[in-house]
C-alpha positions in Angstrom: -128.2 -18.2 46.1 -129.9 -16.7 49.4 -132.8 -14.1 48.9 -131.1 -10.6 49.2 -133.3 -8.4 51.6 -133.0 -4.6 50.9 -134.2 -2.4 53.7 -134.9 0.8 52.4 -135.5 3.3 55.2 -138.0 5.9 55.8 -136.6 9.5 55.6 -138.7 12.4 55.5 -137.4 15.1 53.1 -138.8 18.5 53.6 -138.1 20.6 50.8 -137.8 23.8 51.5 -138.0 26.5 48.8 -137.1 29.9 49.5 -135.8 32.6 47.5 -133.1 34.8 49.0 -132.1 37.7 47.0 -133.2 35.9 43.4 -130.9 32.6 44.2 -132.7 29.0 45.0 -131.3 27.2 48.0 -132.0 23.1 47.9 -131.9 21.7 51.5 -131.1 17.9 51.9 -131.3 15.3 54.3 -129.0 14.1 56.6 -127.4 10.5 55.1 -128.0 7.5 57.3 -125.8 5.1 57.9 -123.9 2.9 56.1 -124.7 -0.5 55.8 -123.2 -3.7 56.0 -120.7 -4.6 52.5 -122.4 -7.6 50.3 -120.7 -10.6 49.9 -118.0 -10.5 47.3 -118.9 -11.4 43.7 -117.3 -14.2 41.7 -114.0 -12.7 40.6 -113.5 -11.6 36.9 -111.6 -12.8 34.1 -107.6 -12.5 34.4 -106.8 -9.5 32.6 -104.6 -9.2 29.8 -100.5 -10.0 30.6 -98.6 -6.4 31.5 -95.5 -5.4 29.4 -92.5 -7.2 30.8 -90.2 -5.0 32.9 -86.8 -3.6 31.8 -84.1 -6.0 32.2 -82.2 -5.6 35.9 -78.4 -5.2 35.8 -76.0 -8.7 35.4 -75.3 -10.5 38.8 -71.4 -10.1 40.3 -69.7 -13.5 38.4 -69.2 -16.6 40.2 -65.5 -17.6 41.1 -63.7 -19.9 38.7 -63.4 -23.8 40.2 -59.9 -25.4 41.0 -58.3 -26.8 38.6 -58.0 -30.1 38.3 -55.1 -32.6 39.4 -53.0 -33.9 36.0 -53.7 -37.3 35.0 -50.6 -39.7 34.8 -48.6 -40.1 31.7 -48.7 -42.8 29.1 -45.9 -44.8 28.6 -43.8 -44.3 25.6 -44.6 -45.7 22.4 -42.9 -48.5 20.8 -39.6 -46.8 18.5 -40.7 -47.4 15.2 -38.2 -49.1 12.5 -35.0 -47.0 11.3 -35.5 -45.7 7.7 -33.0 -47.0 5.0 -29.8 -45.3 4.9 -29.2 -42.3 2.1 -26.4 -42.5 -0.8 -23.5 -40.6 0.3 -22.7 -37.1 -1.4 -19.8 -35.5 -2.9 -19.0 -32.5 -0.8 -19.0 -29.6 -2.7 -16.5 -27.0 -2.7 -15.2 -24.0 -5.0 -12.3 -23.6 -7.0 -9.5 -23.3 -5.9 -10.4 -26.3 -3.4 -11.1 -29.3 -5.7 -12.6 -32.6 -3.8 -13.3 -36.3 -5.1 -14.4 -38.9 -3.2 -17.8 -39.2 -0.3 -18.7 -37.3 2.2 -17.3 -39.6 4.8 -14.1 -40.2 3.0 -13.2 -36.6 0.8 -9.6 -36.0 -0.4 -9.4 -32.1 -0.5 -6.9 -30.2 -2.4 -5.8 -26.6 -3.3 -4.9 -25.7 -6.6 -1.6 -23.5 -7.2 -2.2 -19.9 -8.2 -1.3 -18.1 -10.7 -2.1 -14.6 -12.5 -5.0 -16.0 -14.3 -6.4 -18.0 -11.3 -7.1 -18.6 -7.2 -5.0 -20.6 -5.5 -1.8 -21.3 -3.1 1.3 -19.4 -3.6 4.6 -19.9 -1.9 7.1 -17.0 -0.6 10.0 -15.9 -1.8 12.7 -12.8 -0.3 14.1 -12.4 -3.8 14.1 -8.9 -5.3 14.7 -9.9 -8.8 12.7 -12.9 -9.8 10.2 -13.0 -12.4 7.9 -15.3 -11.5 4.2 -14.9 -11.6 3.3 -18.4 -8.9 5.0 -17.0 -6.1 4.4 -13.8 -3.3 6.5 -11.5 -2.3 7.3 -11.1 1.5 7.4 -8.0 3.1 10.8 -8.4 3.5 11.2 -8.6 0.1 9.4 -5.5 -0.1 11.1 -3.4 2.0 14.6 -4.9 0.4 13.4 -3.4 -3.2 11.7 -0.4 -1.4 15.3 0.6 0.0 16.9 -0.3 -3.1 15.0 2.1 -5.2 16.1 4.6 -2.2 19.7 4.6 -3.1 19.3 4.7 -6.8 20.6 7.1 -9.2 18.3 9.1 -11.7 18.4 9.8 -15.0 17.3 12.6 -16.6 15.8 12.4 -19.7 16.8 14.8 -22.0 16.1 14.5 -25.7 19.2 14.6 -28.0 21.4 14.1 -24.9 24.0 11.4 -24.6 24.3 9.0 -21.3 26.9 6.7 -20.3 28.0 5.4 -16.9 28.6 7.7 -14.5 32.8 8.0 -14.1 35.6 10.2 -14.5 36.7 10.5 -18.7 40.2 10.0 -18.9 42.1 8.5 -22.2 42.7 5.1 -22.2 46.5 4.8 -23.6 46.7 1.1 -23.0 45.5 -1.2 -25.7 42.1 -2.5 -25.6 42.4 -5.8 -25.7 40.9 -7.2 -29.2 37.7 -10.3 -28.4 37.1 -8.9 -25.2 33.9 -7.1 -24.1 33.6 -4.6 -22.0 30.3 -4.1 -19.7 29.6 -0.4 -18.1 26.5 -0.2 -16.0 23.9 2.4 -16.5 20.8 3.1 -14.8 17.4 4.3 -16.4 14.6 5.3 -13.8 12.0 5.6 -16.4 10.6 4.2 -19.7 13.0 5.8 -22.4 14.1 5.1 -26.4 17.1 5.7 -27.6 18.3 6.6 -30.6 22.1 6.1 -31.0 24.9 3.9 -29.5 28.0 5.6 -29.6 32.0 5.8 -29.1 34.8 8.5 -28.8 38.4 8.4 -29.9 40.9 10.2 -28.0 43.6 11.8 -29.8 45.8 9.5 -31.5 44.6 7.0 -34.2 46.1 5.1 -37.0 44.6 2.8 -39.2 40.9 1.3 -39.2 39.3 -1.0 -36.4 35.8 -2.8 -35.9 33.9 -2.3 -32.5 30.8 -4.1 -32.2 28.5 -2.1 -29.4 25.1 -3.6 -27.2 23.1 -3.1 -24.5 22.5 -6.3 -21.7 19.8 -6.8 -18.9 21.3 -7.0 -15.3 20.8 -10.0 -13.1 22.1 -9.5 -9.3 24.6 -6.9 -10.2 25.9 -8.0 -13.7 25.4 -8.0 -17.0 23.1 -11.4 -18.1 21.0 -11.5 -21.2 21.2 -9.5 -24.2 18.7 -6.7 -24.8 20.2 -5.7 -28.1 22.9 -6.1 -30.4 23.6 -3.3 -32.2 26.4 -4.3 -34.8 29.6 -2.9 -35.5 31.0 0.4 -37.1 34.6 1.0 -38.2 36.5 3.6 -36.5 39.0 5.2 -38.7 40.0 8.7 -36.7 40.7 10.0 -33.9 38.8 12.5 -31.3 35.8 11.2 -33.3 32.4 10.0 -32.3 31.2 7.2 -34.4 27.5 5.5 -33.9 25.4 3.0 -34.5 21.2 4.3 -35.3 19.4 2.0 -32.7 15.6 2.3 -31.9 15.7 0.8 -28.3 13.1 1.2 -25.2 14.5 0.9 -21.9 12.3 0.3 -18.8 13.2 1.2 -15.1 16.3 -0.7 -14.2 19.9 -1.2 -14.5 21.6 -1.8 -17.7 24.7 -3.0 -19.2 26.8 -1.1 -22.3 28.7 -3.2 -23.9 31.9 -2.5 -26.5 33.7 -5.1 -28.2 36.8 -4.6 -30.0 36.4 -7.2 -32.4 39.0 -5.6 -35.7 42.2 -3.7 -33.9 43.8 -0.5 -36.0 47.2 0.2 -36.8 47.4 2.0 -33.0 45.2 4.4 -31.6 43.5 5.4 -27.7 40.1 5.8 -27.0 37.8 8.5 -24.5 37.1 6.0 -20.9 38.2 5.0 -17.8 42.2 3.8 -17.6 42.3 2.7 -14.1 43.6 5.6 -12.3 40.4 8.0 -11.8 38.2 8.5 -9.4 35.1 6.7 -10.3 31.8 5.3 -8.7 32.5 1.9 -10.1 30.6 -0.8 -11.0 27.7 -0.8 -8.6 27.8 2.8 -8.5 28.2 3.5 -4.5 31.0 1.7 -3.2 34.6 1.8 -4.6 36.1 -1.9 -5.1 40.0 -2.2 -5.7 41.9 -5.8 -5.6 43.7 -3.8 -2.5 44.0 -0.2 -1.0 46.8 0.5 -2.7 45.5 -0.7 -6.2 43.3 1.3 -8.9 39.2 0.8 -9.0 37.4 -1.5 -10.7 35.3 0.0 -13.1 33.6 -2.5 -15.6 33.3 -6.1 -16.1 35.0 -7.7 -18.5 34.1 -11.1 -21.1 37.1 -12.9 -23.4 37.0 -14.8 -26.3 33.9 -13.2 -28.0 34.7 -13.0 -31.9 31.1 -12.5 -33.2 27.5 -11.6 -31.9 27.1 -10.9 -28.7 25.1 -13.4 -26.2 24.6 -14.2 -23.1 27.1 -12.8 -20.9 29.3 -15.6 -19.0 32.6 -16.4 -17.1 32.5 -12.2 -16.4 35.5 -10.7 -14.5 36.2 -7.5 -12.9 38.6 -4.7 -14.5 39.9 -1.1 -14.3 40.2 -0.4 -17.4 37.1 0.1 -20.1 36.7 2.4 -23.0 32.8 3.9 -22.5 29.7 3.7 -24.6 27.3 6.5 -24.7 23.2 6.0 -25.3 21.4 9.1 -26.7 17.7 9.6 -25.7 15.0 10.6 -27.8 
């Protein structure tokens, strides 16, 4: 290191004291000139690292890259084996469809149906079967519908006494003995009945046996019995004799039937001898064997000498003695 050389200069410094009104006033030199600035000293020690800066808001981002092109596909795979083939299974089905046999080979087959159970029922137009494994068709329907239309009523009046519905005249002409006599009759409600019952007209001698019933109808005539009610002997004349029944009749038409079965002496009876007016056997439409001849008014059954039956080999007639029915 060089020798430094300090040059002090020579000032002269007058002091001058005076006092001005009590206060002290220091006069001082003029300063001289500056000199020349030293060579610079050997620089410090780094100072201690400043606090770091608040963060500076995030950059714009970068646009995304192309895509890539789409390598080429692999080829396919060998197929691998086919598994083992499943059992075959019944099909299953419910009643009333019943099935046997494999799914590949299954007989199907519809039961019949019935009132109890599902199944196929066939058609019928009858209006008077009874059967509970067929349908009706609407046909069939209307044909009972219009039926029910046209028929009769009967009112049902305790105590009174019904019969068919024709002129009373007496019957003058024998009744022929073994040979029923069928009257129609129509009830258009549940009813009992109490008494079956027959007139005399007014001439009578001697005693005979009637035997009185009542029959179901089956397409217009009288076909199974309903009841047989027995006989009572008929000894007078203009006289009602009866037989106690205790019979329920449902909706329908019915047949009474008289049976002379023991003839008296002589004697007439209360009916219908052929020559009145009457609404005949199916009620509606008068029937004669010709214009000219009298209407038929009951169907008729020979040879019956005991209980009645089934009624069979029927014909028509114009003559018929009636039987009365009394509600209860």
């Amino acid at each position: 290191m060089s020798d430094l050389i300090v040059i002090q200069p020579q000032v002269s410094t007058v002091s001058v004291t005076e006092q001005v009104n009590s206060v002290v006033v220091s006069s001082v030199g003029v300063t001289g000139a500056k000199g020349d600035t030293g060579a610079t000293g050997a620089a410090g020690a780094t100072g201690a690292t400043g606090a770091t800066g608040a963060k500076g808001d995030q950059g714009i981002q970068g646009i995304q890259g192309i895509q890539g092109i789409q390598g080429v596909k692999g080829d396919t795979g060998d197929t691998g084996a086919t598994g083992a083939t499943g059992s075959s299974g019944v099909i299953a089905v419910n009643a009333p469809i019943t099935n046997s046999g494999t799914s590949t080979s299954a007989n199907l087959s519809v039961s019949a149906g019935s009132t109890s159970a599902a199944g196929i029922l066939q058609l019928t137009d009858s209006t008077s079967s009874t059967s509970t494994t067929t349908a009706a068709t609407p046909n069939s329907v209307k044909s009972a519908y219009d039926n029910a239309l046209n028929k009769p009523v009967l009112t049902k009046v305790t105590g009174v006494y019904y019969r068919t519905p024709a002129n009373i005249q007496d019957i003058t002409t024998s009744i022929v003995t073994s040979r029923v006599y069928y009257t129609p009759i129509f009830i258009n409600g549940t009813t009992s009945f109490d008494r079956i019952a027959l007139r005399t007209s007014t001439v009578w001698t001697g005693t005979g046996v009637v035997r009185m019933g009542i029959y179901n109808d089956t397409n217009g005539l009288p076909s199974t019995l309903v009841l047989d009610a027995g006989t009572v002997s008929v000894t007078a004349a203009t006289t009602i004799f009866e037989i106690t029944i205790n019979q329920s009749l449902t909706t329908g038409f019915y047949w009474l039937a008289f049976c002379l079965q023991t003839a008296p002496t002589s004697g007439n009876w209360t009916g219908n001898a052929g020559g009145a007016i009457t609404n005949n056997i199916n009620f509606l439409i008068a029937g004669a064997a010709s214009p000219a001849a009298s209407q038929y008014a009951a169907y008729i059954q020979s040879s019956v000498t005991g209980s009645f039956a089934t009624a069979t080999s029927l014909s028509a007639s114009v003559l018929t003695p009636y039987v009365w029915i009394r509600a209860t």
